[in-house]
C-alpha positions as CSV (number, residue, x, y, z in Angstrom):
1,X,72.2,140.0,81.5
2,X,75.9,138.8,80.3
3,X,77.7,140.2,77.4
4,X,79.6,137.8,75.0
5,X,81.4,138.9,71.9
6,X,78.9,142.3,71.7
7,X,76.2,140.3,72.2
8,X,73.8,140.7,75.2
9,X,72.6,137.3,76.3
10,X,69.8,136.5,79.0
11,X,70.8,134.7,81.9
12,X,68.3,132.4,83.1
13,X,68.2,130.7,86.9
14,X,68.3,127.4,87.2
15,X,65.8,125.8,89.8
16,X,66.7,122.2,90.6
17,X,70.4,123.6,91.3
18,X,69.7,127.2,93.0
19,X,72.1,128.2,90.4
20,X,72.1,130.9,87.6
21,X,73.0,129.6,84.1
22,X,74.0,131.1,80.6
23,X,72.2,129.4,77.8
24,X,75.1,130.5,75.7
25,X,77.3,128.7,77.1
26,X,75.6,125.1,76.6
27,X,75.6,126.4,72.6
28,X,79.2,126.7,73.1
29,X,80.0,123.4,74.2
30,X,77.4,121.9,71.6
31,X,80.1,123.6,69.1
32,X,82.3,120.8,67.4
33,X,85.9,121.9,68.1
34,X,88.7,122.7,65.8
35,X,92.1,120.8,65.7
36,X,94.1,123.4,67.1
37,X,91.7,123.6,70.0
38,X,91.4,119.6,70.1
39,X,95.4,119.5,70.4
40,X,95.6,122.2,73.1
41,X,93.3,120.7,75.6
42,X,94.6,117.5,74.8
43,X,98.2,119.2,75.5
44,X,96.5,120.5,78.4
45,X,95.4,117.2,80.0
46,X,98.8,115.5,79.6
47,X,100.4,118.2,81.2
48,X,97.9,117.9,84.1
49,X,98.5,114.0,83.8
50,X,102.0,115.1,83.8
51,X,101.8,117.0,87.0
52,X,99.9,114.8,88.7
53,X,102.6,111.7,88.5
54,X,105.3,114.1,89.6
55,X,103.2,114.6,92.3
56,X,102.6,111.3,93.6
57,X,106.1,110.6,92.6
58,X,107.4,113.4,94.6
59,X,104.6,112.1,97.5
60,X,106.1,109.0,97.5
61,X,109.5,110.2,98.6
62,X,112.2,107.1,99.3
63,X,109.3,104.9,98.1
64,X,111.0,101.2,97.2
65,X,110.9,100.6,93.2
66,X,110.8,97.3,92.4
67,X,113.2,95.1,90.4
68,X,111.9,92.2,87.7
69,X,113.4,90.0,90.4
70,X,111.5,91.4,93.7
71,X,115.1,93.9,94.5
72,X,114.4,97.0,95.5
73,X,115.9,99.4,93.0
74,X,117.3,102.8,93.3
75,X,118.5,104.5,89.5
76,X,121.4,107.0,90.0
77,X,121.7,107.8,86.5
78,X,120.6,106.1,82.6
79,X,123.0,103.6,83.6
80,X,123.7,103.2,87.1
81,X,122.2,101.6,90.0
82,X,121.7,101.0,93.4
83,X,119.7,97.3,94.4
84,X,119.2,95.8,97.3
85,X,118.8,92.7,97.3
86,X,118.7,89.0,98.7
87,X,121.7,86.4,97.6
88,X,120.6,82.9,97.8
89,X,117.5,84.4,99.4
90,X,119.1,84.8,102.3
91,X,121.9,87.1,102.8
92,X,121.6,90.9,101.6
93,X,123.6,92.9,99.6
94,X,123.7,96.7,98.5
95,X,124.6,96.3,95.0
96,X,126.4,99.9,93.1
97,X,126.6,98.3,89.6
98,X,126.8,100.0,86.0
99,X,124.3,98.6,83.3
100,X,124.6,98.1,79.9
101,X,121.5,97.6,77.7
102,X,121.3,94.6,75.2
103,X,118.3,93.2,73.2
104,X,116.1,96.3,74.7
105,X,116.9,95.1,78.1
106,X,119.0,96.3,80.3
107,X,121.6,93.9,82.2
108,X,124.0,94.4,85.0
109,X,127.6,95.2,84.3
110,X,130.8,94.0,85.5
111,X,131.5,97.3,87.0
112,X,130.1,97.6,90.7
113,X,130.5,96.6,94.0
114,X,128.5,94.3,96.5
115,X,128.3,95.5,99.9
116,X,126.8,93.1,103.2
117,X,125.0,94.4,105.7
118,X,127.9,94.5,108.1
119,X,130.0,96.7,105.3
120,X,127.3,98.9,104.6
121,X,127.2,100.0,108.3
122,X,130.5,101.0,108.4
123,X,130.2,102.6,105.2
124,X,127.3,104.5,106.0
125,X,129.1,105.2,110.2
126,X,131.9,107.0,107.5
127,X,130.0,109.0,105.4
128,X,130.4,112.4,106.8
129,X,134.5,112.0,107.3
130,X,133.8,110.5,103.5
131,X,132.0,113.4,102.2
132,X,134.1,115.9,103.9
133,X,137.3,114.1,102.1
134,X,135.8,114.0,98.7
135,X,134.7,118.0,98.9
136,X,138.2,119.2,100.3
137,X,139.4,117.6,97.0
138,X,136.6,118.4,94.4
């Protein structure tokens, strides 16, 4: 026996499955839901939807986003970015640029800078000095 509302209700076992199962509950989910309810599961399942790409997003970690041109594309904010990416298909470049949008796309700016390999390096060898400079004077 299971009690619902007030209302004692027979419980009745289920052979094929080995399980025990509430008719009441099939007359339940026969019921046609109203629009509140239809709104909050569907509020429901794009939260889980929701969830679930921060997840993989999170999963992913440093994963490599990919630019219309094949660059791999790293945003820092709405409007800048990091690319890296190959000039005359040969020769690569870490590119710290601000964009601009225009005709709903967006478009590189003239404000960035274009580092080689070999200046990235010593970029990246400088970082901690870098950082440490940068906090003594923030």
């Amino acid at each position: 026996m299971a009690t619902l509302g007030g209302v004692k209700r027979e419980l009745a076992p289920n052979s094929a499955q080995g399980t025990i199962e509430a008719p009441f509950v099939k007359e339940m989910a026969k019921k046609p839901k109203t629009d509140v309810e239809q709104l909050e599961e569907a509020q429901r399942e794009l939260a889980e939807i929701k969830a679930k790409l921060e997840n993989e997003k999170n999963k992913a970690g440093a994963a490599k986003p990919k630019g219309d041109a094949g660059e791999i594309v790293f945003e820092l904010s709405r409007k800048k970015r990091v690319t890296i990416k190959l000039l005359n298909g040969r020769t690569p470049l870490l590119d710290i640029r601000e964009f601009y949008e225009k005709d709903d796309k967006w478009l590189p700016g003239r404000k960035g800078i274009s580092l080689t390999k070999d200046q990235w390096k010593k970029f990246r060898d400088q970082f901690e000095e870098i950082d440490a400079a940068f906090n003594d004077i923030a």
